[in-house]
C-alpha positions in Angstrom: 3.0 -14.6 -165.3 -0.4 -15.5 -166.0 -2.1 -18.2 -167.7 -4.6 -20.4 -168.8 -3.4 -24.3 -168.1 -5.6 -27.2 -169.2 -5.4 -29.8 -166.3 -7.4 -32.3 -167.8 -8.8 -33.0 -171.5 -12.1 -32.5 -170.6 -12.8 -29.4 -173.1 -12.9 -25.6 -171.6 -13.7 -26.6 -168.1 -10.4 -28.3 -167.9 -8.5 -24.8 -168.0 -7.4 -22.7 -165.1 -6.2 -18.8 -165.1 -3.3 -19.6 -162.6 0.3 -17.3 -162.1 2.9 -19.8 -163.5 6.7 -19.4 -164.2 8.2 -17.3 -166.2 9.3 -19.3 -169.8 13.0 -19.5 -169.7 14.3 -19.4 -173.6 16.0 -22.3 -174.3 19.7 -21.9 -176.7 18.3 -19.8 -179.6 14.8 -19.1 -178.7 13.6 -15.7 -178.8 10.9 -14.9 -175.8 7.9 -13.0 -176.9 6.0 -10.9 -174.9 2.2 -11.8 -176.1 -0.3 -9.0 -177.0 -3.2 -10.8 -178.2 -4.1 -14.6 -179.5 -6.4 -16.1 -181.7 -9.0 -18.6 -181.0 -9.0 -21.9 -183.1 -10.4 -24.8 -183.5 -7.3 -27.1 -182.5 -7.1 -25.1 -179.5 -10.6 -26.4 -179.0 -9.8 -30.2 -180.1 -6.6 -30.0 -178.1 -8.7 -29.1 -175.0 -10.5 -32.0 -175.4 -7.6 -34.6 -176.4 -9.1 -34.9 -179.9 -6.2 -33.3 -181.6 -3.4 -34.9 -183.8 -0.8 -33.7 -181.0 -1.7 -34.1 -177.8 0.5 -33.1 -175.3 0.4 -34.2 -171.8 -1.2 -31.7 -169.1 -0.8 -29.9 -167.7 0.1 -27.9 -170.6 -0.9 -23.9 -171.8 -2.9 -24.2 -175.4 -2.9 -21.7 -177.9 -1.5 -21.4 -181.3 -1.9 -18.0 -183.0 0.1 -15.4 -181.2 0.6 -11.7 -182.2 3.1 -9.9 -179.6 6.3 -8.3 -178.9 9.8 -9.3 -179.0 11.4 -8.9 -175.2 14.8 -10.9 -176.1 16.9 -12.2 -178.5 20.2 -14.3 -178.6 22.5 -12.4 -180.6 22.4 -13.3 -184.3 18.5 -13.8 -184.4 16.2 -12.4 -186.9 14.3 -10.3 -184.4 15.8 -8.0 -182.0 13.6 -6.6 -178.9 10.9 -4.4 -180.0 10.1 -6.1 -183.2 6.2 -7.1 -183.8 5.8 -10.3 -184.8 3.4 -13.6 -185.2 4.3 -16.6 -183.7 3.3 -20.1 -184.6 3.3 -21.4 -181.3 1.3 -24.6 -181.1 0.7 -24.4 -177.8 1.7 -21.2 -174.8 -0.1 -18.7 -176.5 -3.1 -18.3 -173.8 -0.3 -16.6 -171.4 1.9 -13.6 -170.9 5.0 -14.5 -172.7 5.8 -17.4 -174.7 9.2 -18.8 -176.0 9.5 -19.8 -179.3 12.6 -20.7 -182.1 13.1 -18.0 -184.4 11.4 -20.1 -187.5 8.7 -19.7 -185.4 8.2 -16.3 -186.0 7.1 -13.9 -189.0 6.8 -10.1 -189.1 3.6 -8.3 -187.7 2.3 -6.8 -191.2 2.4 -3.3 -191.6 -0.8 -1.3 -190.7 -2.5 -4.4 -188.6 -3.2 -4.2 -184.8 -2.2 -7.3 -182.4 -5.8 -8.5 -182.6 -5.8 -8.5 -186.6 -2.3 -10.8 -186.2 -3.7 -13.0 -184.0 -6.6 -13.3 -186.0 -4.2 -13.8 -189.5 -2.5 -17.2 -188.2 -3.6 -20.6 -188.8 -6.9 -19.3 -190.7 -5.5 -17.1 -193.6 -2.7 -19.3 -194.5 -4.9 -22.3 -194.5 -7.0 -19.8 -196.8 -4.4 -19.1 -199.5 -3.0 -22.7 -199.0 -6.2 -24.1 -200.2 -6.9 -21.7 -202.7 -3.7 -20.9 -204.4 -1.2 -24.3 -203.7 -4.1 -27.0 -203.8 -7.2 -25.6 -206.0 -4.3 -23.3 -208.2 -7.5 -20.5 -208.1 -7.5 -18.7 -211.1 -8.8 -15.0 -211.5 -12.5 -15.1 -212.7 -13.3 -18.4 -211.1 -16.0 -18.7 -208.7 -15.5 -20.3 -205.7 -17.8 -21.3 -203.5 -17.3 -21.6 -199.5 -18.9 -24.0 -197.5 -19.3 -23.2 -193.9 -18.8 -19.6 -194.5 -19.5 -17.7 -190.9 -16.6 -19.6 -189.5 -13.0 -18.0 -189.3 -11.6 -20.5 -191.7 -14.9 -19.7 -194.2 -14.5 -15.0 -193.9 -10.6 -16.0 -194.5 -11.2 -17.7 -197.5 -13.8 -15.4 -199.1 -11.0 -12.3 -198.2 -8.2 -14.2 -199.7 -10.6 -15.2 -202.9 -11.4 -12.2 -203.8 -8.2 -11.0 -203.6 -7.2 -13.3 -205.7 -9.8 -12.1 -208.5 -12.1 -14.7 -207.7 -16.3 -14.3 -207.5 -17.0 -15.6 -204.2 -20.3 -17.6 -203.3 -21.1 -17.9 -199.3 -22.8 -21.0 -198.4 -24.1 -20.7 -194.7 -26.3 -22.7 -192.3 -26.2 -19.6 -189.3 -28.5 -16.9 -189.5 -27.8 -13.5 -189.2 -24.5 -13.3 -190.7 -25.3 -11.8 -194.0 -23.9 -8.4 -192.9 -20.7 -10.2 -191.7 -20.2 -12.3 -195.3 -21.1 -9.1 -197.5 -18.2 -7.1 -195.5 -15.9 -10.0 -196.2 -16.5 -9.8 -199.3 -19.2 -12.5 -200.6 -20.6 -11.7 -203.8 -23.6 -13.7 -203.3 -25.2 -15.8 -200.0 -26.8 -18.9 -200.1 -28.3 -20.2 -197.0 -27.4 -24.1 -196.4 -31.5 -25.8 -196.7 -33.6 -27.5 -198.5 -33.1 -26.9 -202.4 -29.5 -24.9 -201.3 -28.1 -26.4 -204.5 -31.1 -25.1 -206.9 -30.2 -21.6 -205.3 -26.7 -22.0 -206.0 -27.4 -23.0 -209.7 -29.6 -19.6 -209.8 -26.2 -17.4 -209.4 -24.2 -20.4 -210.8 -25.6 -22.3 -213.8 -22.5 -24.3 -214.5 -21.8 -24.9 -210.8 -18.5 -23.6 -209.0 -15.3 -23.9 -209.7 -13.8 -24.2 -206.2 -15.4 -25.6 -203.6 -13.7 -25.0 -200.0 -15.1 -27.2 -197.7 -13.9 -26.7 -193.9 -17.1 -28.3 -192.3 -17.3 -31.7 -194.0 -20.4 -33.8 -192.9 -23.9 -34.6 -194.3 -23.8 -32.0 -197.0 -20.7 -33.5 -198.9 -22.3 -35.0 -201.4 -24.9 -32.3 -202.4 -22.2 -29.9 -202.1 -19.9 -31.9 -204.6 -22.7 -32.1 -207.0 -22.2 -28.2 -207.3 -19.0 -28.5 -208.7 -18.4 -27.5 -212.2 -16.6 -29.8 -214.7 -13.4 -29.2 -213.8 -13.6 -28.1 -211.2 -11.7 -28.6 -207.7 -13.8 -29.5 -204.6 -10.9 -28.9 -201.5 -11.1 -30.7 -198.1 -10.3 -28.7 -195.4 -11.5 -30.1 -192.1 -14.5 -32.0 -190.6 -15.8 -29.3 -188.1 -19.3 -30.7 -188.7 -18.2 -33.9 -187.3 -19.0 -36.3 -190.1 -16.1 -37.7 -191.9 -18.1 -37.8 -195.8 -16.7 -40.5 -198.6 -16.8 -39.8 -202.0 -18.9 -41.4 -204.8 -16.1 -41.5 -207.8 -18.2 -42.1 -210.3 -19.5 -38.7 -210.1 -15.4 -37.4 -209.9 -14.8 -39.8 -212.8 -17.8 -38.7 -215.4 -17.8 -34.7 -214.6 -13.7 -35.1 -214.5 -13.3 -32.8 -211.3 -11.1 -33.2 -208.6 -11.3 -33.8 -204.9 -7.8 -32.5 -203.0 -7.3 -32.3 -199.2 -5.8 -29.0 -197.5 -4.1 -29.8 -195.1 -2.2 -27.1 -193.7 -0.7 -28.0 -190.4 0.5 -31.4 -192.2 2.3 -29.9 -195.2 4.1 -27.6 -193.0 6.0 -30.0 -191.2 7.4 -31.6 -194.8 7.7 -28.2 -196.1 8.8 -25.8 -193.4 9.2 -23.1 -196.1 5.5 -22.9 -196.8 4.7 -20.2 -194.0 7.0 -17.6 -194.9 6.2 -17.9 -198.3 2.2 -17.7 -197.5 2.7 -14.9 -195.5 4.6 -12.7 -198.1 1.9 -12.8 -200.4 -0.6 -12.5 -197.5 1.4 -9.5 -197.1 1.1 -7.9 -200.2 -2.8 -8.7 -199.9 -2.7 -6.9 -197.2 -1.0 -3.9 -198.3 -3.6 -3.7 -201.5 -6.4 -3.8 -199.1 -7.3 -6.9 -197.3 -8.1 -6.2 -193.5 -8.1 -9.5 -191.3 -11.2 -9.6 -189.4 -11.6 -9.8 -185.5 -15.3 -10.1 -185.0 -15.2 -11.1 -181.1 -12.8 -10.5 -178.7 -12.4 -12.0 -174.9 -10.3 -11.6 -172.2 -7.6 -14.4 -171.2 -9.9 -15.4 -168.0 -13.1 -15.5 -170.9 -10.8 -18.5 -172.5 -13.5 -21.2 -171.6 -16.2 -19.2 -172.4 -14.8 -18.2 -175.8 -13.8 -22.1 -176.3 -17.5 -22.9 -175.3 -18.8 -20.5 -177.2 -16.7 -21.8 -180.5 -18.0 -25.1 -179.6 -21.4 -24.5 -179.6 -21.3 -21.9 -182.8 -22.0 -18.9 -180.8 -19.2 -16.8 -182.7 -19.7 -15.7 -186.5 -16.2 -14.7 -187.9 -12.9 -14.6 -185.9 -12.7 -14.6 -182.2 -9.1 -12.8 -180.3 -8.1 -13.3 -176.5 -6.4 -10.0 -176.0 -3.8 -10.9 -173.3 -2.4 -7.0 -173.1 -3.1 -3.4 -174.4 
């Protein structure tokens, strides 16, 4: 089959579209033929050997498949045929991938392979944010910090789906179109005086802020928080690792919570499935993942540059197969 293999942690110039083996499913995995796969930032860290797991090369990245079961052992939860998501930390830039059956959730009703591949790590980090660590309530506003990212259009879809007003804060021009048809209910662009524009649309301040980008803006952006209110640590895609000045979380009695997704899975394997039935039911009341870019599997460095760089607004897809 085909794939992309990193041979050396030196970012997207370290992969190589190469035929390799075949996977062989080990006792109880289920092999997945892959349709499409989403484009993340791990994928970019790993690619680089910045990421919490680093595996050794060569190796095939990719975590965020959307495919097709081709076998399962007998007693499995999928049979051939079935549409599915896998989780597959890495082997999802390839043909096929093998994967345990916990791996796996159901392809929801009504969504292409690309809109599955785009659902993964993004929309459950959403809803894990908003719903287990902020506890959104319907009515709040919540504002999102770093908003033309796919972490950042996940969050505003999952907000207002959860009855939230949403506020889109943004440094990248010329993705106003892109944030309205998420579903932003106002856009504030990230410069000078950004937080005396927020105040314009909300006087009181936010109650949520999602911040995926960490960075220089931290503590401007914490000032926006409402009494309260929740400010939710995400990621540092900015670069910048901020610290917190607690006498401003003391006095204004708001709290500062991480997110972190990939980390609260592995103590609470349960947490996917359950994410994903509610993500579900969003989904079947409306909510339409977005894939705003799509590439081919031999564009994989370019769409990995291209993340890098902040070339892609939204959600970008390698569609392996039709």
């Amino acid at each position: 089959m085909k794939a992309q293999v990193l041979t050396a942690e030196t970012g997207p110039a370290g992969l190589e579209l190469t035929d390799v083996a075949d996977p062989a499913p080990a006792d109880g995995q289920v092999l997945v033929d892959i349709k499409s796969c989403g484009v993340c930032f791990p994928d970019l860290l790993m690619s680089q050997g910045k990421y919490q797991l680093r595996m050794p090369t060569p190796f095939t990245p990719g975590t965020e498949v959307a495919g097709v079961v081709r076998e399962a052992p007998a007693g499995s939860s999928v049979k051939a045929g079935d549409k599915v998501l896998v989780a597959s930390i890495v082997g999802g830039f390839a043909e096929q991938v093998a994967a345990a059956p916990e791996q796996l959730l159901p392809l929801p009703e009504g969504l292409t392979f690309d809109q599955g591949a785009a659902m993964g790590i993004n929309y459950q980090t959403a809803l894990f944010a908003l719903k287990l660590r902020a506890q959104t309530a319907p009515g709040e506003i919540v504002g999102v910090l770093g908003a033309a990212g796919g972490v950042g259009t996940a969050s505003i879809m999952v907000a207002k789906a959860m009855g939230a007003k949403v506020i889109a804060i943004v440094h990248r021009k010329g993705a106003e179109e892109l944030l309205r048809s998420a579903g932003a209910d106002e856009i504030v662009a990230l410069e000078d005086g950004w937080g005396d524009k927020l105040r314009e649309v909300a006087p009181e301040g936010v109650d949520v802020m999602i911040d995926p980008s960490g960075g220089e803006v931290f503590d401007e952006a914490l000032r926006q928080v409402a009494p309260d209110g929740r400010y939710v640590v995400i990621g540092f895609a900015a670069g910048g690792i901020p610290t917190v000045k607690l006498n401003r979380v003391l006095f204004r009695n708001i709290s500062v919570v991480g997110a972190a997704w990939g980390e609260y899975v592995r103590t609470h394997p349960g947490v996917p499935e359950m994410l994903h039935d509610e993500l579900a039911e969003m989904i079947a009341a409306g909510l339409q993942p977005q894939v705003n870019v799509t590439y081919s599997l031999d564009e994989l460095p370019k769409a990995l540059t291209d993340l890098a760089e902040g070339r892609i607004l939204g959600k970008a897809v390698v569609k392996i197969a039709d």
